[in-house]
N, C-alpha and C positions, 0 to 999 in steps of 0.2 A: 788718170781720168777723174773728174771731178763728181760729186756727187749733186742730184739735182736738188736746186735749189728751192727752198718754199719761204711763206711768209714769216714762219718762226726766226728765218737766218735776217732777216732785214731790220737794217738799225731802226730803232722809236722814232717814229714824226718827228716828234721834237727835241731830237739830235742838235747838239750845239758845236763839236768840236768831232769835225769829218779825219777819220783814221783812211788811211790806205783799202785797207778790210774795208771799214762801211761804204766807200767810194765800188770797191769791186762786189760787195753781195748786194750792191743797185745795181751795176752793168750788167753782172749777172743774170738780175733777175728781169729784165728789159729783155737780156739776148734768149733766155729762156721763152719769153713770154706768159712770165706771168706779172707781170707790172707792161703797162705803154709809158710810152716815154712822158707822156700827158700827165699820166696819175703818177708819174714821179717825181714830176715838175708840181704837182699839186699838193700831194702828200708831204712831199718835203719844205717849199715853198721857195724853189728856184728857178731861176731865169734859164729859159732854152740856149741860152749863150753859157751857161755855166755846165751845161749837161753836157751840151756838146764839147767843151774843153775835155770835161773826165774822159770821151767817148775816145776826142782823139789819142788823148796820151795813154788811153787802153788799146786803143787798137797799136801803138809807134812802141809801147812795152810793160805791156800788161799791168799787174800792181804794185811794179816797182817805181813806174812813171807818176801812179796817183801819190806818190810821196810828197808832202809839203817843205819844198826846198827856202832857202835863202836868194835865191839867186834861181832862175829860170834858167835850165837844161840849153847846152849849147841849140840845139833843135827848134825852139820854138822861136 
């Protein structure tokens, strides 16, 4: 089981270089509710087309899918 997540877990605004981790303690904190998908997209300054990629390949395998490959996953 996980433990709930709060603002301390969530990577700096101005994060340059997205880990796997920082990718899922945003999913995280979205599926919790305590971030909207708005102030994530604002806070961070990403495109709704980019959030929703992490979303998918979080929900298709969790945070092994937010890995930054060479080559995109037979699946997408």
């Amino acid at each position: 089981m996980r433990s709930a997540v709060t603002k301390a877990d969530l990577p700096s605004p101005d994060t340059k270089r997205w880990t796997a981790r920082h990718k899922a303690a945003v999913l995280r904190a979205i599926e919790a509710g305590l971030l909207t998908r708005e102030q994530v997209m604002l806070r961070y300054s990403m495109s709704s087309e980019e959030l929703v990629e992490w979303e998918r390949r979080w929900a298709y395998d969790g945070a092994r899918a937010l890995k930054v490959t060479r080559r995109p996953p037979s699946w997408v």
